[in-house]
Structure formats: structure tokens, C-alpha cells
mmCIF file as gemmi writes it, N, C-alpha and C atoms, coordinates in Angstrom:
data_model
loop_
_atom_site.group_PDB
_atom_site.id
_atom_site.type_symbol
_atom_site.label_atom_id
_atom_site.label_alt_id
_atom_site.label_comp_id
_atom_site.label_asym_id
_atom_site.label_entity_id
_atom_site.label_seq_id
_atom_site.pdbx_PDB_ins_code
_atom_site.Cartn_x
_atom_site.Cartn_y
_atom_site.Cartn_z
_atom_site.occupancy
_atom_site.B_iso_or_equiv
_atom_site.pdbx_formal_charge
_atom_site.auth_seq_id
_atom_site.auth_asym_id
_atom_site.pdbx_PDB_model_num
ATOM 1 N N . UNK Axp A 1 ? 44.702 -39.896 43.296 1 0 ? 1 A 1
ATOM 2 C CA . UNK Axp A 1 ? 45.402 -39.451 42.117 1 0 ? 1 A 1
ATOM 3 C C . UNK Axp A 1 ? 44.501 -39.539 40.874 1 0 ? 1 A 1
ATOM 4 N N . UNK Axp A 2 ? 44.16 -40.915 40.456 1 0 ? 2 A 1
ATOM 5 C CA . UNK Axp A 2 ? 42.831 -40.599 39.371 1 0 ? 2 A 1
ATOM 6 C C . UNK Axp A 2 ? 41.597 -39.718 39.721 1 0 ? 2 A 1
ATOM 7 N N . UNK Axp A 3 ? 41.463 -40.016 40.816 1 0 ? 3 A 1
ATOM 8 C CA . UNK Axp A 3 ? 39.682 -39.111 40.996 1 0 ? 3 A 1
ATOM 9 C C . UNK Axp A 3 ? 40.511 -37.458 40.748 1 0 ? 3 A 1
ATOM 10 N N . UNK Axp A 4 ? 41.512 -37.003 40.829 1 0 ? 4 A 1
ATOM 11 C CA . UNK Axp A 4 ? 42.256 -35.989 40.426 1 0 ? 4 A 1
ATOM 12 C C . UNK Axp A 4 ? 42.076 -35.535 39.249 1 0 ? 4 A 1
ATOM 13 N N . UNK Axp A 5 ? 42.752 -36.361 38.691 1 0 ? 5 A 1
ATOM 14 C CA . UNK Axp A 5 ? 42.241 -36.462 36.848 1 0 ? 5 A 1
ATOM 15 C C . UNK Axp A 5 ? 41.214 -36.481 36.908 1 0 ? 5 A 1
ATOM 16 N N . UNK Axp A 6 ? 40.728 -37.038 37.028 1 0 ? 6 A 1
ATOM 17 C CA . UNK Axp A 6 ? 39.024 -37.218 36.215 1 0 ? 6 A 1
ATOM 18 C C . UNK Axp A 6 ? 38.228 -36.413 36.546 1 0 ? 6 A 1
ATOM 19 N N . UNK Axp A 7 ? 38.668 -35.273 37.841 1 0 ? 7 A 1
ATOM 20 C CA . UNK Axp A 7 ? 38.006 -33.781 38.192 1 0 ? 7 A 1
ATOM 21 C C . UNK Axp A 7 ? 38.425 -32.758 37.144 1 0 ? 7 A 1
ATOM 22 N N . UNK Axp A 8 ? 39.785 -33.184 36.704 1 0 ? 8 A 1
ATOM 23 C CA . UNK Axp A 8 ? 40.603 -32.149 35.298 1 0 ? 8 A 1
ATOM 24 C C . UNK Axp A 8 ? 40.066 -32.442 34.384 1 0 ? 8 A 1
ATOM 25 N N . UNK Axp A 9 ? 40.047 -33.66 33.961 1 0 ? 9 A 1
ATOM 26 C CA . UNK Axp A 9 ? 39.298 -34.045 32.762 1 0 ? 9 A 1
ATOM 27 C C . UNK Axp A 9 ? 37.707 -33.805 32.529 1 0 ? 9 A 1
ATOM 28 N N . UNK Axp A 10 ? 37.038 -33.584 33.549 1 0 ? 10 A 1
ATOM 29 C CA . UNK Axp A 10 ? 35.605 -33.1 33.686 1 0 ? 10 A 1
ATOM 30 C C . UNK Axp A 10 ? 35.658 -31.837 33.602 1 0 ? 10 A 1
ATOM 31 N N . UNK Axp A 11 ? 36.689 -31.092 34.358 1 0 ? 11 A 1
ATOM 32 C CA . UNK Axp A 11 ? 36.178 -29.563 33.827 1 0 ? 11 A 1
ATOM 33 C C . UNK Axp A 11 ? 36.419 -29.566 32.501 1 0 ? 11 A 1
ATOM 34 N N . UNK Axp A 12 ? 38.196 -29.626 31.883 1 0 ? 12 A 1
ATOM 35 C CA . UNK Axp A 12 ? 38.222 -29.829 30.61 1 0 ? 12 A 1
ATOM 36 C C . UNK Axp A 12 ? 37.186 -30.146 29.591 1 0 ? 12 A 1
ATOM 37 N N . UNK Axp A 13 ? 36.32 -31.038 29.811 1 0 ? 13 A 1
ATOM 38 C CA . UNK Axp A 13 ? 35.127 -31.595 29.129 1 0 ? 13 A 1
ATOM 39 C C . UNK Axp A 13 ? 34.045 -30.201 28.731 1 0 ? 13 A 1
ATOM 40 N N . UNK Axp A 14 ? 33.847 -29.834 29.966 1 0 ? 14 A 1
ATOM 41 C CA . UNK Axp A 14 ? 32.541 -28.81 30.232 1 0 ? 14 A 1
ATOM 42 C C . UNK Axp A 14 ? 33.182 -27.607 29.9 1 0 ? 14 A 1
ATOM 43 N N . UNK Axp A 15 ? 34.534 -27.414 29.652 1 0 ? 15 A 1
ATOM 44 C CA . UNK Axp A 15 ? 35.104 -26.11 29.085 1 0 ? 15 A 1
ATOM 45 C C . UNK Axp A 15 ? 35.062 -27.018 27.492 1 0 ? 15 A 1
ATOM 46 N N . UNK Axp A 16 ? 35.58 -27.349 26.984 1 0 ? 16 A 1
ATOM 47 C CA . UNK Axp A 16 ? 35.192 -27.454 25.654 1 0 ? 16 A 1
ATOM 48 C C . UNK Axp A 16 ? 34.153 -27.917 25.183 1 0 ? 16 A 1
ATOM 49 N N . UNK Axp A 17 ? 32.933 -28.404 26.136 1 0 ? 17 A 1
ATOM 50 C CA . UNK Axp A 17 ? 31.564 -28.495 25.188 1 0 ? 17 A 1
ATOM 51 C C . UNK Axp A 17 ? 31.043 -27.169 25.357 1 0 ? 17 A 1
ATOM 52 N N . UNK Axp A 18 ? 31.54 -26.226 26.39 1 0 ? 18 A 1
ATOM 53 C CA . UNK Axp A 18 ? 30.76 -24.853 25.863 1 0 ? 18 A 1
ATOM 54 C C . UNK Axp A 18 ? 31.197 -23.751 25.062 1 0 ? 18 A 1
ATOM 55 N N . UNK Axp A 19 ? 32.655 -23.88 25.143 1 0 ? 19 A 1
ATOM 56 C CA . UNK Axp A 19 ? 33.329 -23.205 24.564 1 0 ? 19 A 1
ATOM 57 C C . UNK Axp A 19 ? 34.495 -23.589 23.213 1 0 ? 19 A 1
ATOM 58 N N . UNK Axp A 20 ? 34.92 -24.277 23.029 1 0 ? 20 A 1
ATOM 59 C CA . UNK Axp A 20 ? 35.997 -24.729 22.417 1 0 ? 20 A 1
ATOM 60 C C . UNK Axp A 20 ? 35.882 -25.988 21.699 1 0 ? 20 A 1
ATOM 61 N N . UNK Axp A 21 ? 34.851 -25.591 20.682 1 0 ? 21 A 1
ATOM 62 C CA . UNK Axp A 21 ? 34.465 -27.074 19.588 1 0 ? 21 A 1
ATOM 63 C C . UNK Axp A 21 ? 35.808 -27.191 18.917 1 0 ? 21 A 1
ATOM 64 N N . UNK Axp A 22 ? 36.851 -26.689 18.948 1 0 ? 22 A 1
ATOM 65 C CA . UNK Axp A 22 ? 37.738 -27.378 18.041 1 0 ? 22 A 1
ATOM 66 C C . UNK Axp A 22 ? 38.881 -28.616 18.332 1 0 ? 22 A 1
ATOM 67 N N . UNK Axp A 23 ? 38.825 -28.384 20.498 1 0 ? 23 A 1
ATOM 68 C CA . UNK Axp A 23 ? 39.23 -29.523 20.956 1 0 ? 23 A 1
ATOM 69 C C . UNK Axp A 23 ? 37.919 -30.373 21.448 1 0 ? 23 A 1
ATOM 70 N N . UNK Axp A 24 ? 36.974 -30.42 21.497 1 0 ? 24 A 1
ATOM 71 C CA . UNK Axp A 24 ? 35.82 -31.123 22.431 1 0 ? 24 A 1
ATOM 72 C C . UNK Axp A 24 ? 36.359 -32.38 21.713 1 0 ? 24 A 1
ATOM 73 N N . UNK Axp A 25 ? 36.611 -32.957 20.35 1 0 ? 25 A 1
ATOM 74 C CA . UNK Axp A 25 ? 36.504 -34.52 20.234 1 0 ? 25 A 1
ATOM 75 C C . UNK Axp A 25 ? 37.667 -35.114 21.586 1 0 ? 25 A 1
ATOM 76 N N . UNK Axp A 26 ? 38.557 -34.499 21.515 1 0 ? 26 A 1
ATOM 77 C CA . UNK Axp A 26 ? 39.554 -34.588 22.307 1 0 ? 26 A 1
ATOM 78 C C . UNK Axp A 26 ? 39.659 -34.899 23.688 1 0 ? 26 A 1
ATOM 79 N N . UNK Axp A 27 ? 38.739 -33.652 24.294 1 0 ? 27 A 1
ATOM 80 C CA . UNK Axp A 27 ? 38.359 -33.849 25.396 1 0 ? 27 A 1
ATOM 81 C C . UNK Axp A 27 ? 37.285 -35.031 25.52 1 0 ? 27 A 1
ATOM 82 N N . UNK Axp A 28 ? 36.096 -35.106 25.058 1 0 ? 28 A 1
ATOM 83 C CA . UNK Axp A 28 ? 35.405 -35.788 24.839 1 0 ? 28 A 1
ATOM 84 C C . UNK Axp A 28 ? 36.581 -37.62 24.807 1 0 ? 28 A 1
ATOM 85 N N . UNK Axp A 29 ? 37.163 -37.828 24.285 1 0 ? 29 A 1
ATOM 86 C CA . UNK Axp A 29 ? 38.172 -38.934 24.285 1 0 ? 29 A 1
ATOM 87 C C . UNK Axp A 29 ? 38.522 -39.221 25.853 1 0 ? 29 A 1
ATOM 88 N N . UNK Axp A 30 ? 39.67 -38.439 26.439 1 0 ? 30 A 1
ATOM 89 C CA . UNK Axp A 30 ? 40.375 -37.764 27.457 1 0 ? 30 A 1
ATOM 90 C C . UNK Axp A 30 ? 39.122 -38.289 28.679 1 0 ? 30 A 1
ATOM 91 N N . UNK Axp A 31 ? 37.797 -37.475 28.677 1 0 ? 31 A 1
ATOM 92 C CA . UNK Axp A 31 ? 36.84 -37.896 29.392 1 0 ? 31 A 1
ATOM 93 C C . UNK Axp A 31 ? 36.469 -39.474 29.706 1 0 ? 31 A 1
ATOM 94 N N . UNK Axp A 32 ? 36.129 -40.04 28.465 1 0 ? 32 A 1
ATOM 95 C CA . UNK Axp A 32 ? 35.813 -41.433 28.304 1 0 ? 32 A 1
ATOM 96 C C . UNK Axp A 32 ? 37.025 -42.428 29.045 1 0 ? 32 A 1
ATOM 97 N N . UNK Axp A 33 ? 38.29 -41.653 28.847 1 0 ? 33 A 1
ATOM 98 C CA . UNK Axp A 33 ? 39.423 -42.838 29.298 1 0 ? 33 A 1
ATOM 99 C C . UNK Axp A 33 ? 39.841 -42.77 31.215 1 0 ? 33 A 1
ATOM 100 N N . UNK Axp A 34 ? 38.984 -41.531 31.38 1 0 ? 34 A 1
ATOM 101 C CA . UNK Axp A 34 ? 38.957 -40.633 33.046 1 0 ? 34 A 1
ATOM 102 C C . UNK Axp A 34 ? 37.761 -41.831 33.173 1 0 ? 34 A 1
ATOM 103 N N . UNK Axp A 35 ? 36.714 -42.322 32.991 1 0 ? 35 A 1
ATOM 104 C CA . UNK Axp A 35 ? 35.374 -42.772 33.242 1 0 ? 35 A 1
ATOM 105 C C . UNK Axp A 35 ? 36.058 -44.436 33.089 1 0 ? 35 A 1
ATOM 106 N N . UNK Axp A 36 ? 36.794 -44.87 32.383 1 0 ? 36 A 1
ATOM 107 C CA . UNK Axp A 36 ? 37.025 -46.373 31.961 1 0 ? 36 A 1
ATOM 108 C C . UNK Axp A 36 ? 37.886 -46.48 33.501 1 0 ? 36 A 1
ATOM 109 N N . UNK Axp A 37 ? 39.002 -45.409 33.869 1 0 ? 37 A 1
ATOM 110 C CA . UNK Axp A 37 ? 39.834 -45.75 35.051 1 0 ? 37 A 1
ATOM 111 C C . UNK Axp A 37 ? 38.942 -45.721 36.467 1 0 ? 37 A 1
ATOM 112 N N . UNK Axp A 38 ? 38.13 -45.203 36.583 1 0 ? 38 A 1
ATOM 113 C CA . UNK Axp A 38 ? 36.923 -45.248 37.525 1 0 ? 38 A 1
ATOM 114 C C . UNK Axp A 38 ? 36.776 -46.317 37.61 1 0 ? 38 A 1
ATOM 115 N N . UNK Axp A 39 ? 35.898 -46.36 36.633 1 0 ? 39 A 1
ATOM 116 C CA . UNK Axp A 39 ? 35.412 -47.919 36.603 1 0 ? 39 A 1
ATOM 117 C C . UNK Axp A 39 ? 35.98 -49.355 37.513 1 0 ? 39 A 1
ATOM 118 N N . UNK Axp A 40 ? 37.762 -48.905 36.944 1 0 ? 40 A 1
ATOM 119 C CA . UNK Axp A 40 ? 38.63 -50.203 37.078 1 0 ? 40 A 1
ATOM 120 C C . UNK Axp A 40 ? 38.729 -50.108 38.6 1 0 ? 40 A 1
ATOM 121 N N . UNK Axp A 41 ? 39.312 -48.953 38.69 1 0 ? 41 A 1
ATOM 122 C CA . UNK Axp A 41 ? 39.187 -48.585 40.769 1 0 ? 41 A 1
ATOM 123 C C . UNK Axp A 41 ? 37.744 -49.025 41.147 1 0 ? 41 A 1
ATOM 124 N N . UNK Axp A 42 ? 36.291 -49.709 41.332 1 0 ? 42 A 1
ATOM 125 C CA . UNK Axp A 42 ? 35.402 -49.544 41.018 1 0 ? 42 A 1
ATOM 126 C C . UNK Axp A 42 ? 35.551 -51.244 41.502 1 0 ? 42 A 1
ATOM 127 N N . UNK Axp A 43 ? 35.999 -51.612 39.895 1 0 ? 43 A 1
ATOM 128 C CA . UNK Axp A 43 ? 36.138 -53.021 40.109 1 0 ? 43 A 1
ATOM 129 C C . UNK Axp A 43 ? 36.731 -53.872 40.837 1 0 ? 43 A 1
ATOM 130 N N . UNK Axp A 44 ? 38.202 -53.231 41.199 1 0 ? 44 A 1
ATOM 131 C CA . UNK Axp A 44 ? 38.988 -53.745 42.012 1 0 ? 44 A 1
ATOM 132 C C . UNK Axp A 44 ? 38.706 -53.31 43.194 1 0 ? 44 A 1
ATOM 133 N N . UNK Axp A 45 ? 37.959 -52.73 43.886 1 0 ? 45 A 1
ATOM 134 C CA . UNK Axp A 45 ? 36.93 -52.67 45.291 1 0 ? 45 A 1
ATOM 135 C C . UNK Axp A 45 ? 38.056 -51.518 46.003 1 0 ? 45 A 1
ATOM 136 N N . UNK Axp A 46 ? 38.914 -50.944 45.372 1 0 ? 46 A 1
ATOM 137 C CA . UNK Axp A 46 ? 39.703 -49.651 45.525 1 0 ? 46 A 1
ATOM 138 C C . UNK Axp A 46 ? 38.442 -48.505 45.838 1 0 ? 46 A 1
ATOM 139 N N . UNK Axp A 47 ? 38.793 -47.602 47.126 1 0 ? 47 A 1
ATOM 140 C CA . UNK Axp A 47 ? 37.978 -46.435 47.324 1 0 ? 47 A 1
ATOM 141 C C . UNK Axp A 47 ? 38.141 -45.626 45.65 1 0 ? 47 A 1
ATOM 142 N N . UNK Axp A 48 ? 37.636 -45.585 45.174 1 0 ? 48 A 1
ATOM 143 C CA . UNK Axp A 48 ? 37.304 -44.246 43.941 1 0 ? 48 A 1
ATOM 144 C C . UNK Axp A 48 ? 37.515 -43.061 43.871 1 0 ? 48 A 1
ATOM 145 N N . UNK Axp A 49 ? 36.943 -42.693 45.294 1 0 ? 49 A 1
ATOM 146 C CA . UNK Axp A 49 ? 37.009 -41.48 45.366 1 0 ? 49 A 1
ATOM 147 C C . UNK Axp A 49 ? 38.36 -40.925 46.508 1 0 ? 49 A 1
ATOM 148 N N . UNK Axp A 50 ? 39.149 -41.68 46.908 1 0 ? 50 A 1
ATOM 149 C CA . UNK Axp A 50 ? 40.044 -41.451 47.393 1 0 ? 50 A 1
ATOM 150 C C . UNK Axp A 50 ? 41.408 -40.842 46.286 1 0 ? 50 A 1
């Protein structure tokens, strides 16, 4: 379910850093909080990519 998101939130990302500077801070945000939940799956020895 997160590695889900954080595939949405990555395209999202790469669609507004090439196209759409008026949401990128946004996405750019959105991204960072997709990368912090990784992490936590990561830490807690949870598959990630499941």
C-alpha cells in the first residue's frame, strides 16, 4: 500500500518538476513524506517493497 503511494507520489514529483512549477513545492513536500514512510517500513524490518 505505501510503496503504492510513493510510485504516485514519484510520478507526481517528475510531472511537476517538468512541467507544472506552480504545484512542484507541493509535490516536492508530498514526495519527502512518501520517502520518510519508506524509511519507517525500512526500520521496522517490514518488506518495503511489498
Amino acid at each position: 500500500m505505501l510503496t503504492t503511494i510513493a510510485i504516485i507520489l514519484i510520478v507526481l514529483w517528475l510531472l511537476g518538476f517538468v512541467g507544472f512549477h506552480i504545484l512542484g513545492g507541493f509535490i516536492h513536500i508530498l514526495l519527502v513524506i512518501a520517502i520518510i514512510l519508506f524509511l519507517i517500513r525500512v526500520i521496522r524490518g517490514e518488506n518495503p517493497l511489498k
